[in-house]
matplotlib code that plots the C-alpha trace (Angstrom):
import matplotlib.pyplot as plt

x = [69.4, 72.2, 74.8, 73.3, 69.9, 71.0, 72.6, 69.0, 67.6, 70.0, 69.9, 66.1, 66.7, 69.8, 68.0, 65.8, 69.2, 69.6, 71.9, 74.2, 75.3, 73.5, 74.9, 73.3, 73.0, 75.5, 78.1, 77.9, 78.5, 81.7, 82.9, 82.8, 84.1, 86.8, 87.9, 87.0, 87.6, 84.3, 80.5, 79.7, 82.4, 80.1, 78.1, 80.2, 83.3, 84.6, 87.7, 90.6, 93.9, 94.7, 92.3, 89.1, 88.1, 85.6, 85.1, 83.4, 82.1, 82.1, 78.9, 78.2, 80.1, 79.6, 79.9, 80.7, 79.4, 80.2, 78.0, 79.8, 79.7, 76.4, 78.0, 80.6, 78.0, 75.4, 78.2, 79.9, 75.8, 75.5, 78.4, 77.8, 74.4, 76.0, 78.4, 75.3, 77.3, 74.6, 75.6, 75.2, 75.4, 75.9, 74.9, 76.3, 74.0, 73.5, 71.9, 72.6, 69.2, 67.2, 69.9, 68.8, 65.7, 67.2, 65.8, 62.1, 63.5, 64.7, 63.2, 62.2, 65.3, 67.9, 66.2, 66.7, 70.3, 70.1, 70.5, 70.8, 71.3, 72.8, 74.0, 76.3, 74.3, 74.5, 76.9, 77.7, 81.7, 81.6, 79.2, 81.5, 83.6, 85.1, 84.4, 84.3, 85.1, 84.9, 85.5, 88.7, 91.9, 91.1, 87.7, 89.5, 92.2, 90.2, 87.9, 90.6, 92.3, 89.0, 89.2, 90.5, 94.1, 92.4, 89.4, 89.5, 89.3, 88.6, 89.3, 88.6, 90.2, 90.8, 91.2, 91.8, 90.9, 92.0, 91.7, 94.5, 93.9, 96.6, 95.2, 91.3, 91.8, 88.0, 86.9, 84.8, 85.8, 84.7, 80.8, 81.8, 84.6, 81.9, 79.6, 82.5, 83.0, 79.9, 77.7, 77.6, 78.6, 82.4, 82.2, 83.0, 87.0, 86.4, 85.1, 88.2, 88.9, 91.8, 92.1, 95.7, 95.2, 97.9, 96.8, 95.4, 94.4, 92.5, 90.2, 89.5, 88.7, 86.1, 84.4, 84.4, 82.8, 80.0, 79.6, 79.3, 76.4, 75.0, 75.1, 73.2, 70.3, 69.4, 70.7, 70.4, 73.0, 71.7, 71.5, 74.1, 74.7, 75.6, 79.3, 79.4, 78.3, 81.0, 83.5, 82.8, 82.3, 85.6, 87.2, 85.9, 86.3, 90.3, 90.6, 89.1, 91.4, 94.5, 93.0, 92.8, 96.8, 98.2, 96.6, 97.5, 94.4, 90.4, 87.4, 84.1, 81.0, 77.5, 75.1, 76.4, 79.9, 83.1, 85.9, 89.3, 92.1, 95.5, 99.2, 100.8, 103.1, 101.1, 97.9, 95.3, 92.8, 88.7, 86.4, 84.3, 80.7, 81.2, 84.4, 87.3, 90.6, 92.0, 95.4, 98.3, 99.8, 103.3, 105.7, 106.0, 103.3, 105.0, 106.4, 103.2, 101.2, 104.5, 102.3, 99.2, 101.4, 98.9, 95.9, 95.1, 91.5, 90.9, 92.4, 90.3, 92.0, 91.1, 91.8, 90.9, 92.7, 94.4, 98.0, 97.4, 96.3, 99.6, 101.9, 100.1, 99.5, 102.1, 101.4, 99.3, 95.6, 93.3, 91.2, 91.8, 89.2, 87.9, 86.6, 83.2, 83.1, 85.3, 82.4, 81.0, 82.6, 82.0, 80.9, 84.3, 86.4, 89.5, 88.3, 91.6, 93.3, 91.7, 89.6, 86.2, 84.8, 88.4, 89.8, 86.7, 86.2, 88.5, 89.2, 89.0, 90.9, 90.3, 92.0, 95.8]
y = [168.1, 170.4, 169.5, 172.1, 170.4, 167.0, 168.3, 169.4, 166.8, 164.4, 166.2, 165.7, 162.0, 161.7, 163.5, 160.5, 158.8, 161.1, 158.0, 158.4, 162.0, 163.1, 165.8, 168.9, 170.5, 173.0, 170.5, 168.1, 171.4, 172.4, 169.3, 169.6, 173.1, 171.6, 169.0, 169.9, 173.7, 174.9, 173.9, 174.2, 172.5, 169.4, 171.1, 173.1, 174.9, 177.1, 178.7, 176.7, 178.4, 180.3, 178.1, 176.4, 173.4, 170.6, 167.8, 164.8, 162.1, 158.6, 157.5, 154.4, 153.2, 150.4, 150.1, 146.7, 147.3, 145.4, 144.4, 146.3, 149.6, 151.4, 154.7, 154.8, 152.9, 155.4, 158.3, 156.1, 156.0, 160.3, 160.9, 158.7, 160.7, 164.0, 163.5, 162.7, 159.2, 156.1, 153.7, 149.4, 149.1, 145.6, 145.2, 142.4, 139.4, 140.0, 143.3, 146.6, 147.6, 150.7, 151.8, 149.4, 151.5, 154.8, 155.5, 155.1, 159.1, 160.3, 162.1, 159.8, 161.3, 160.5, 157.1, 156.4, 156.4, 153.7, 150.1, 147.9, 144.2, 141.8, 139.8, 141.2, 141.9, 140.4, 143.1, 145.3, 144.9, 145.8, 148.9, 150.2, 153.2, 153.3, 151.3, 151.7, 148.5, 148.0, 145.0, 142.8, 143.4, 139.6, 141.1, 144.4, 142.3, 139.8, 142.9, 144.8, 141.9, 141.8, 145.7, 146.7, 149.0, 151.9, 152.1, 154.4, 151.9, 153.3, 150.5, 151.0, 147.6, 146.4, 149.0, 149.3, 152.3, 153.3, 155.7, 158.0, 159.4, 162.1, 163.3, 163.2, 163.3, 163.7, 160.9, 163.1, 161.6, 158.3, 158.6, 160.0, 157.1, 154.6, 156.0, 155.7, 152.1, 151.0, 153.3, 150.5, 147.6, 148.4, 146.8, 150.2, 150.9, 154.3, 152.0, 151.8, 148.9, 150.0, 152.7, 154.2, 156.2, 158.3, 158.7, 155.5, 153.1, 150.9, 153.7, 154.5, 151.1, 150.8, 154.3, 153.3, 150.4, 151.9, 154.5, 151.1, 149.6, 153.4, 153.0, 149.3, 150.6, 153.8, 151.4, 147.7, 145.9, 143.9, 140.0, 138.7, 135.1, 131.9, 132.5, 135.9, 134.7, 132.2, 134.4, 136.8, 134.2, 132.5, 135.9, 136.7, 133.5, 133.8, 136.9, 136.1, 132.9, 135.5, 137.7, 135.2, 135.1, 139.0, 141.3, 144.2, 142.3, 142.8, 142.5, 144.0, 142.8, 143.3, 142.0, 143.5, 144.8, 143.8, 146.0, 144.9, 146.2, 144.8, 146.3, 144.8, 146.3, 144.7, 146.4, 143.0, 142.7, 143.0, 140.4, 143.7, 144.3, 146.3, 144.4, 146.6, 146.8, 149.8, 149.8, 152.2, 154.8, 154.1, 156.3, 155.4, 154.4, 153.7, 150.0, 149.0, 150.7, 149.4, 145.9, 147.8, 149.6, 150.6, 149.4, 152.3, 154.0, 156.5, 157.8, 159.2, 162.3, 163.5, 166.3, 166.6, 169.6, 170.4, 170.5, 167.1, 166.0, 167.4, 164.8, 161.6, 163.4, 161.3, 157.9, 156.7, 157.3, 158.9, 160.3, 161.6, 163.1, 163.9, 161.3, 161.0, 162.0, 159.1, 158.0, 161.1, 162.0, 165.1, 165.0, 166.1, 164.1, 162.0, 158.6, 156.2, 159.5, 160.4, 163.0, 161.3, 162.7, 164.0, 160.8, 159.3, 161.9, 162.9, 166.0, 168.3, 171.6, 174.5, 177.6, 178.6]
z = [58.7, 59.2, 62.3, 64.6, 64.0, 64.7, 68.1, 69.1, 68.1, 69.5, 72.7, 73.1, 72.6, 75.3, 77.8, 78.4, 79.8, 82.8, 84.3, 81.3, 81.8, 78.8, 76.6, 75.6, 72.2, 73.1, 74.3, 70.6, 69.2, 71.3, 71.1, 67.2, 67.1, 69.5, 67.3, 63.7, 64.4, 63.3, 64.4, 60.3, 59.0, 58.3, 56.2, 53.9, 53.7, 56.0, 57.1, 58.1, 59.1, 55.5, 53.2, 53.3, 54.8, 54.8, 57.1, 55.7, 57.5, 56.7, 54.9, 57.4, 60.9, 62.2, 66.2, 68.0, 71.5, 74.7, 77.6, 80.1, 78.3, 78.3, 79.0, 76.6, 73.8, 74.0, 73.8, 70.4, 68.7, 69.7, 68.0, 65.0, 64.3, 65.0, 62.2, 60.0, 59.1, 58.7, 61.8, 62.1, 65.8, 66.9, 70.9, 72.6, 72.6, 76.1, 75.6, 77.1, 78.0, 77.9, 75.5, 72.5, 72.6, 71.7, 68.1, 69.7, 71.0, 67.5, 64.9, 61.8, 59.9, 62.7, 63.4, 60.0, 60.1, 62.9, 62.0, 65.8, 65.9, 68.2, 65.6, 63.2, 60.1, 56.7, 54.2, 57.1, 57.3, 53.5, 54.1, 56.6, 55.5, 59.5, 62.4, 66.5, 68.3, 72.3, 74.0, 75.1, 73.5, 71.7, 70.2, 69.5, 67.5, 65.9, 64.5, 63.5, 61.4, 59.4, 58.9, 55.2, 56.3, 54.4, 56.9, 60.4, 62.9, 66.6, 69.1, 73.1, 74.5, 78.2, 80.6, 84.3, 86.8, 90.2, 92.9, 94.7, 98.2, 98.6, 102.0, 103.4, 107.0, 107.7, 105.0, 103.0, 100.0, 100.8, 100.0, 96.7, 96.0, 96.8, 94.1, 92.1, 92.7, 92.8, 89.4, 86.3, 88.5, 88.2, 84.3, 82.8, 82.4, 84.1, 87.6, 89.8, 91.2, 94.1, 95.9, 97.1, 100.7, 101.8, 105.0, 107.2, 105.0, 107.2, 108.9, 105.3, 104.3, 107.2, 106.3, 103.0, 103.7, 105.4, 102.5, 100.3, 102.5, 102.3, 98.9, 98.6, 100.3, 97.8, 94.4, 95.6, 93.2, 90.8, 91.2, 89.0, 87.0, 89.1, 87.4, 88.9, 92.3, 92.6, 91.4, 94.2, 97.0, 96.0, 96.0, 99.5, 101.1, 99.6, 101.4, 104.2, 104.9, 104.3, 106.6, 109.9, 109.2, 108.8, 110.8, 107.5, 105.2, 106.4, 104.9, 105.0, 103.2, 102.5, 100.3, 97.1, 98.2, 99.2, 100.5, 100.9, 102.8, 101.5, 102.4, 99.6, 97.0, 94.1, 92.1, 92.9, 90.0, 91.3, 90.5, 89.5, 90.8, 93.8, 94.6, 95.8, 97.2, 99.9, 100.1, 101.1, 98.5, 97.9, 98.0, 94.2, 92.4, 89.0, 89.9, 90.7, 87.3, 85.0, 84.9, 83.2, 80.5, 77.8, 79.9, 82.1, 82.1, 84.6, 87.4, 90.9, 92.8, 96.1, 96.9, 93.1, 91.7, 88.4, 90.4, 91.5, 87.8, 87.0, 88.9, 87.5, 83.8, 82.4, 84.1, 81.3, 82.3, 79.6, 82.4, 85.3, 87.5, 91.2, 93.3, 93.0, 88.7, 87.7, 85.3, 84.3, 81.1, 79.0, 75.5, 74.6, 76.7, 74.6, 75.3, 75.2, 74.8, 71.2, 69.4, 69.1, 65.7, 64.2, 64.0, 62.4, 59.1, 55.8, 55.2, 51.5, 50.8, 48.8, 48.2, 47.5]

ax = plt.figure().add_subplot(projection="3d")
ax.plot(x, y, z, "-o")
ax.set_aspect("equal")
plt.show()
């Protein structure tokens, strides 16, 4: 199978995750030609500046996946078969659902190239020729001290999202940021967790906290473990004492939601699933980021335009999108702020 026949294939497969954003045929290929220079250059030599070039990818990857990733793992296994690379995927022992079933889509020569455990297979860190970790910055470490220095090693750690509200003075962004907040069960590092509002903070807390119960009704939140529950009701009942003593804190909740409205200077940390903070934009924001250095994800814009990007493009996000798309990543998008397949393959020269 050459690269353009993987993409077809490939795409046929994805487009039985229509909750994942799935990429089509065309967009693998762009995002090879984007990266590699050339939609060929896979298979054989082509033209490269003023020689010729081959990419080569590694024989076998091997892909630690976390449970709170099912976007970003099922993007990581697409790109693995696109290269044409053999790939040891190890879920989480938790699972991560439908996902774990993707080779029942794939043609037997793609499927082939798919080894999936939830137990990290016998021989597999010494068939690895590069590897693709997610997790927390501890599991990212304690992989990459096991990973020879010669091997690529692609690690997506710990990473924290937010929201910026420059000005929405008819709330119409608030439907979209509760999609935002509430898609994956805010476990992904693209799910904000605060939301900055430049205008009234609190009448955008309460309409966002009717959008939320809007929400609940058309994609009930799933029940979650006993640790999760107490998390959240000890969250909510902290909160809510600080709230019957400063008028600046309230709280609105439903069965699956929480909002928060909080005038503080500081960036408070969600107990995730559906749990998030309103607060007021600052006049600047950098103080209150300088904490997260080197842990940003994505960043939400309303009004989301390229001139808006521009003022927050070196604040350390990887991402930053309009309200309402914060977890709907292109193919070709530089997740943590890299090239996907370039960083992953060697390269081989010929000519003068």
């Amino acid at each position: 199978m050459n690269t353009a026949d993987r993409a077809s294939a490939l795409a046929v497969a994805a487009a039985q995750f229509p909750e994942l954003s799935p990429p089509t045929a065309r967009d693998m290929l762009e995002c090879v030609r984007l990266e590699l220079g050339h939609e060929e250059i896979l298979d054989g030599f082509q033209f490269y500046g003023g020689h010729l070039s081959r990419a080569l990818a590694p024989r076998t990857i091997l892909h630690i996946l976390s449970g709170n990733t099912p976007h970003a793992a099922f993007q990581t296994i697409l790109r693995g078969l696109l290269l044409g690379s053999h790939n040891l995927v190890k879920f989480p022992s938790g699972g991560l659902g439908r996902i774990e079933g993707v080779a029942d889509f794939l043609p037997p020569e793609l499927s082939a190239k798919l080894e999936c455990s939830r137990q990290l297979g016998e021989g597999w860190i010494e068939r690895a020729e590069a590897w693709v970790v997610f997790g927390s910055d501890a599991t990212v470490e304690e992989f990459r001290a096991k990973c020879p220095p010669q091997i690529p090693f692609q690690a997506h750690g710990h990473r924290i999202s937010m929201a910026v509200v420059l000005e929405d003075p008819e709330l119409r962004s608030c439907a979209a940021a509760a999609r935002d907040v509430s898609l994956f069960e805010q476990q992904g590092c693209l799910s904000p967790q605060v939301i900055f509002v430049g205008d009234d903070a609190s009448r955008y807390a309460a309409a966002l906290a009717q959008e939320m119960e809007k929400f609940e009704l058309t994609a009930p939140a799933p029940a979650l473990p006993l640790a999760a529950q107490a998390e959240i009701a000890g969250a909510r009942a902290d909160w809510e004492f600080r709230a019957s003593g400063d008028s600046g804190i309230k709280v609105w909740k439903g069965a699956g939601w929480t909002v928060v409205l909080e005038n503080g200077g500081n960036f408070p940390v969600s107990p995730l699933n559906r749990f998030v903070f309103v607060k007021p934009l600052p006049v600047d924001l950098m103080p209150v980021l300088g904490k997260f250095s080197g842990h940003l994800g994505g960043l939400g814009l309303w009004p989301g335009t390229p001139g808006n990007a521009a003022q927050f493009s070196g604040a350390g996000f990887s991402r930053i999108s309009p309200i309402g798309r914060m977890q709907e990543t292109p193919f070709t998008w530089h997740s943590d702020s890299r090239q996907n397949l370039a960083s992953l393959v060697r390269w081989v020269d010929f000519g003068p």
